[in-house]
N, C-alpha and C positions, 0 to 999 in steps of 0.2 A: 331882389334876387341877383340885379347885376352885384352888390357888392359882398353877399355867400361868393359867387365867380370868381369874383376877381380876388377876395382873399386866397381861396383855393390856387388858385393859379401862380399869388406870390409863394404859399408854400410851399409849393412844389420845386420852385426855382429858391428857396432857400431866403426867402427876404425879398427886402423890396429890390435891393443890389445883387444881382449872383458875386456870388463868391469866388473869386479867382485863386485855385490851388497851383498855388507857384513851388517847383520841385527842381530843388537845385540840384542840379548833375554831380553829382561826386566823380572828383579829378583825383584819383593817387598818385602821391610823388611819384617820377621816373625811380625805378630800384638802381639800387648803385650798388656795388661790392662793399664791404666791410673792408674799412683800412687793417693793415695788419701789421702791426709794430715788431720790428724785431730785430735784433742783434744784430749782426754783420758777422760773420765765422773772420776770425782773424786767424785761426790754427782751428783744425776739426783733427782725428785721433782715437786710438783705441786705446785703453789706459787697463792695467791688473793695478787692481787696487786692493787695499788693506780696510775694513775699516772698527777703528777698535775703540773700548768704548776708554772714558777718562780712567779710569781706576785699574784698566787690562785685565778685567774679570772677562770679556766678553769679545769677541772678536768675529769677522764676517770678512770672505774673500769674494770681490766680485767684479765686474770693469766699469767702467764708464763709457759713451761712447758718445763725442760730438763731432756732429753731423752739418754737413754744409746742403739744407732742403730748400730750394727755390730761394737761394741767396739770403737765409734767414739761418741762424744757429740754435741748432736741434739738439739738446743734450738727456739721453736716459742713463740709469743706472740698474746695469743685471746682478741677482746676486740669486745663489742658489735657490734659497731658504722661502724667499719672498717675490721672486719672480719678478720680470722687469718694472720699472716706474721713471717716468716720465719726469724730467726736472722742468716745471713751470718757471715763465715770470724771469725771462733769464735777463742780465744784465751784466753787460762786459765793458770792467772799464781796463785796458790796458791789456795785462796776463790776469787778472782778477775775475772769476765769473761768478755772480751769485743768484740766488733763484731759491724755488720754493720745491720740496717734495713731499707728495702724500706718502703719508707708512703707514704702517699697521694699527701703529698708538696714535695717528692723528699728523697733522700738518708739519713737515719741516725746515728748518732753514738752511742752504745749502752756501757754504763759500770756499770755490773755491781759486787756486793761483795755478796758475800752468806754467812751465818751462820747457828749454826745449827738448830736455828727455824724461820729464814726470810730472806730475800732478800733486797737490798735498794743499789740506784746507780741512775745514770740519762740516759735519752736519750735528745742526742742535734741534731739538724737539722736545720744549716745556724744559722740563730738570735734567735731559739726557742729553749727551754728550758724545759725540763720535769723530776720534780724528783718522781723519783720511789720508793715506801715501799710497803711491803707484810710480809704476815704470810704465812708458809707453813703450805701445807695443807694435803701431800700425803709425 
């Protein structure tokens, strides 16, 4: 009888050993900000621009407009038709700014040259082709 007891009494305690449930604390990293890469405005400006396509079948007037936001260079492009968009991904080396814009037909690639009274460079997207001129205007 003692050893019906005593088995009983191990299984209740899980074996001959109890079992030590060891529960490791979960520590999350300290949160940090997101670094945020970005240009430096060397000239910001409001630009009328042209932008027309290789062949001059097709043409669009609209501005540009770069912006000095929290010490980072902000550039959109307004144009009637298509409403404003945002130029990603900007990169300035000199008077040179290039970047990426979303359009209608998909992803595009923006380059352009600044001076001290206009703007002028192209946007390409896949086969299409658009060159850009402006006068500053701000």
């Amino acid at each position: 009888m003692f050893l019906i007891t005593a088995a009983f009494a191990f299984s209740l305690m899980g074996g001959i050993a109890p079992q030590l449930r060891v529960v490791a604390s979960r520590v999350d990293p300290p949160r940090t900000e997101p670094t945020r890469s970005c240009a430096a405005p060397e000239r910001t400006g409001t630009f009328r621009v042209t932008a027309m396509t290789r062949d001059s079948t097709n043409s669009k007037v609209g501005m540009i407009l770069l912006e000095n936001v929290e010490g980072c260079l902000e550039a959109s492009m307004l144009t009637d038709e298509n409403g404003p968009a945002i130029i990603d991904h900007i990169a300035l080396d000199g008077d040179m700014i290039t970047g990426s814009i979303r359009m209608t037909s998909g992803l595009g690639h923006v380059s352009l040259r600044l001076t001290d009274t206009g703007i002028s460079g192209s946007i390409v997207q896949g086969r299409h082709e658009w060159r850009v001129t402006g006068k500053r205007t701000n």
